[in-house]
C-alpha positions in Angstrom: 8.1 11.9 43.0 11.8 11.8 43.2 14.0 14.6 41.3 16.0 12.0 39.5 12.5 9.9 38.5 11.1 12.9 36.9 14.0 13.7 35.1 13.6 10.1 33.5 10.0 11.0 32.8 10.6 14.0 30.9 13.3 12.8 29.5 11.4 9.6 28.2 8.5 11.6 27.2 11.1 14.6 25.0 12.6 11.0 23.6 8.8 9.7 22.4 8.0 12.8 21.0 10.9 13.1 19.1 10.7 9.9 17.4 7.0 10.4 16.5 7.8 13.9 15.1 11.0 12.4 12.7 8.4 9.6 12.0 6.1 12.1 10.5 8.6 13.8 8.4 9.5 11.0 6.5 5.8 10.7 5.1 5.5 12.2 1.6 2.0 12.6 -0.3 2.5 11.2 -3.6 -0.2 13.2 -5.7 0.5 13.5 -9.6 -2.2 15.8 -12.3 -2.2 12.3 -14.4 -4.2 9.8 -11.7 -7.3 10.8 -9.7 -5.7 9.5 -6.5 -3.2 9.9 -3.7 -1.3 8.8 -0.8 0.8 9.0 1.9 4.4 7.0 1.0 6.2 6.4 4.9 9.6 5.9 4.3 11.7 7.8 1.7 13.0 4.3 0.7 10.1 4.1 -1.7 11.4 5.2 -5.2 8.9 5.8 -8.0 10.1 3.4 -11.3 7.3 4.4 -13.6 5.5 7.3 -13.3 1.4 7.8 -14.5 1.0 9.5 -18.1 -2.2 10.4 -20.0 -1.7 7.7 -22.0 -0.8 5.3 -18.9 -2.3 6.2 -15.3 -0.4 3.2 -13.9 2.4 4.1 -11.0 5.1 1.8 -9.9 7.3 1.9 -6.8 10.1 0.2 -4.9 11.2 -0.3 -1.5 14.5 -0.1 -2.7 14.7 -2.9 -5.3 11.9 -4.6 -6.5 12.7 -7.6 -4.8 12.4 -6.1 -1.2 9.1 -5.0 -2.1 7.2 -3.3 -5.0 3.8 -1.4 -5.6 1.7 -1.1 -8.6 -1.3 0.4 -8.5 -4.2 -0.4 -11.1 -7.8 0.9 -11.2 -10.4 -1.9 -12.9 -13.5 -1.8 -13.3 -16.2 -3.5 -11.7 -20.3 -3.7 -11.9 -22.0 -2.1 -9.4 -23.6 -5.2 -8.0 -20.1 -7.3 -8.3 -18.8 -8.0 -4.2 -15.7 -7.7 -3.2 -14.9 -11.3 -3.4 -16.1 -11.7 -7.1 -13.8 -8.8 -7.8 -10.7 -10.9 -6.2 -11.5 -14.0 -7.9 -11.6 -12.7 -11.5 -8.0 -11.0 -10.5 -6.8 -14.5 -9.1 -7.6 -15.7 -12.3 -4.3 -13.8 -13.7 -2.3 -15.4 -11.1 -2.9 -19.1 -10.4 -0.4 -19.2 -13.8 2.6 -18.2 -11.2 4.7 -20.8 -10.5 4.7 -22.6 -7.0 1.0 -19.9 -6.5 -0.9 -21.0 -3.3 -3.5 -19.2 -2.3 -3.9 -17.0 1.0 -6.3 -15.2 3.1 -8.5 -12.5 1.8 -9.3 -9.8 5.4 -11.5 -7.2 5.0 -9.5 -3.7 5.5 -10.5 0.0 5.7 -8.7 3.3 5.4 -10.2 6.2 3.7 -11.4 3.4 1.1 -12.8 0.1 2.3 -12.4 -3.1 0.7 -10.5 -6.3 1.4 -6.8 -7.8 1.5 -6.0 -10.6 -0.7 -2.9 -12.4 0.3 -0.8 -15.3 -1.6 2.6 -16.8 -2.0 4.7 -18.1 -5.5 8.1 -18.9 -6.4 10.0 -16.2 -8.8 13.6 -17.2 -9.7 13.8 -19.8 -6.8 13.1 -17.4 -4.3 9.9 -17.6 -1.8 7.9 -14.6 -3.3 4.2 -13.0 -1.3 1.6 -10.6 -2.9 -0.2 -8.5 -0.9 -3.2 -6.9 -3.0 -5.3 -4.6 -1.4 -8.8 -4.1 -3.7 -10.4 -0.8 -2.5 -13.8 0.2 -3.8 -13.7 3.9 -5.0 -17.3 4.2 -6.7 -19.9 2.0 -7.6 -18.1 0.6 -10.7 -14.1 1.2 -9.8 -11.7 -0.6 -7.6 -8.2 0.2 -7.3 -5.9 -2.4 -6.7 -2.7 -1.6 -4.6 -0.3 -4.9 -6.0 2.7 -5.1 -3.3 4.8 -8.2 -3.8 8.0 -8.9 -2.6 10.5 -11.6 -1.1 8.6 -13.5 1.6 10.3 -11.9 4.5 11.4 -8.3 3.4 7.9 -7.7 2.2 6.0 -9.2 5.5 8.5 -6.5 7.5 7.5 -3.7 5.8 3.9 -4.6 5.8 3.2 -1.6 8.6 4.1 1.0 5.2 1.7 -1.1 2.9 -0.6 -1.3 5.4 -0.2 2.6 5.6 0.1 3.0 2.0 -3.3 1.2 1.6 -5.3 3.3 4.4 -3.7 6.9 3.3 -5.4 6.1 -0.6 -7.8 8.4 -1.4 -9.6 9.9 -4.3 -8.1 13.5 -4.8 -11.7 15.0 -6.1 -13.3 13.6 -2.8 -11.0 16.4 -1.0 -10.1 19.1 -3.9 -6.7 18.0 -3.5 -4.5 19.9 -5.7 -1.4 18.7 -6.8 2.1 20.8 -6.8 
């Protein structure tokens, strides 16, 4: 191998690592005392808007503003012999009253908790809207529900962080996480 053509090679390689190692410091674990759960959050974009409480273990977040894309996440309950899919429906329920609402594709999808992808469209203030709801079955009898909607195309190019959102969420009693 020539001098110069190594020097590209290490040099490509230094380059690589480098971006994989600033990648990695941007992820944050959201953990809080008040929710049983956590995550990884990728980009320090994500803002918390409303923290969990004892009264209220619901967390929202935005990628900015709520329009580029925002997270709510919601444990339900389910019955232990309920699928997936009858899970999804009685949420759908809620939303076939959004205006312009169409119906998507539902995908299976596993992280550290399996469960399935629901996907839709809607019209909010005359602007193409998605949701991205990701159901993930933490016990027999709970599902969380990671709610990400967002305009049509800021949401669908950030959907490599809800995707890592989504398989980072985990119970913190299955790990004895702690929280700081």
């Amino acid at each position: 191998m020539k001098p110069n053509s190594l020097l590209r090679l290490l040099s490509l390689s230094i380059t690589i690592l480098g971006c994989g190692l600033m990648a990695s410091a941007q992820t944050v674990k959201f953990c809080d005392e008040d929710v049983d759960y956590v995550f990884d959050v990728p980009n320090a974009t994500w803002r918390i808007t409303a923290r969990p409480s004892a009264s209220s273990p619901n967390v929202e977040m935005v990628f900015g503003d709520r329009l580029n894309g925002l997270l709510e996440v919601r444990k339900i309950g389910s019955r232990s012999d309920e699928l997936m899919s009858e899970v999804i429906d009685r949420e759908e329920e809620k939303l076939k009253f959004l205006q312009g609402y169409v119906r998507g594709t539902e995908e299976n999808f596993a992280g550290f908790l399996r469960g399935s992808v629901f996907n839709f469209e809607f019209i909010r203030a005359g602007r193409n809207m998605v949701g991205r709801y990701y159901f993930l079955r933490a016990t027999d009898t709970t599902v969380f529900v990671l709610r990400f909607s967002g305009l049509k195309d800021q949401l669908m190019s950030i959907r490599n962080q809800t995707d890592s959102i989504a398989r980072t969420f985990n119970l913190r009693d299955r790990n004895n996480i702690q929280c700081q």
